[in-house]
Each structure stands twice: as C-alpha cells, then as structure tokens.
C-alpha positions, 0 to 999 in steps of 0.5 A: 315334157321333163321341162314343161313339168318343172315349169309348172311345178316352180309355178305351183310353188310361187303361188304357194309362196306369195299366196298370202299377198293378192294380186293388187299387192294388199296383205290378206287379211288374219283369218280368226279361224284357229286353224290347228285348233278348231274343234268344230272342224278337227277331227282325227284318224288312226292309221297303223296305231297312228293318230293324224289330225285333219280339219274339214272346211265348206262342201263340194268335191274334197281338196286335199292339202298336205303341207311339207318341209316342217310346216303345219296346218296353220301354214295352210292358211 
C-alpha cells in the first residue's frame, strides 16, 4: 500500500511538473487571465485576524488548489 501511494503521489507530482506542455508536446498557450490580480474573480477571507486571497473560476462542485514550496497563484495557471 506504502508503495502504491508514492506511486501515485510521484504521478500527481509529474503531471503537475509537466502540465503546462500537452500531450502532442505544443506549449499551452499564456493565458491573459491576470491571475493574482484579477479583480473579478479575487476576493479574500480573514482568519485569525489573517487576511488570504483566493480567486474564484467557473461553476459546479468547488477544486481547491494550494500551491507549495514558495509558489503563487500565478503558478497554478
């Protein structure tokens, strides 16, 4: 089980590594979403006296994304 999870945890981590290159190879296009700084979709909540922005995109069921390790939200993209 221990193995099957880091399998699929270094899966996970690929995808999110070589996301932005599809799969016959081409670069994704630059998205002219200011993402960090779109006031349409930006909002905040405050935590614990803790202001954290979010940006809010499409409809349905809600997927959360937090980035790590020093990233940002134009990372995400």
């Amino acid at each position: 089980m221990k193995s099957f999870v880091i399998l699929v945890a270094s899966l996970f981590c690929s995808i999110l590594l070589f996301g932005s290159v599809q799969l016959h190879g081409q670069p994704v296009p630059a998205s002219t979403i200011p993402y960090g700084d779109n006031k349409d979709a930006g909002h905040y909540a405050v935590m614990s006296g803790v202001r954290i922005y979010f940006e809010v995109y499409g409809k349905g069921d809600p997927l959360v994304l937090l980035h790590g390790n020093g990233g940002n939200i134009e990372a995400m993209k």
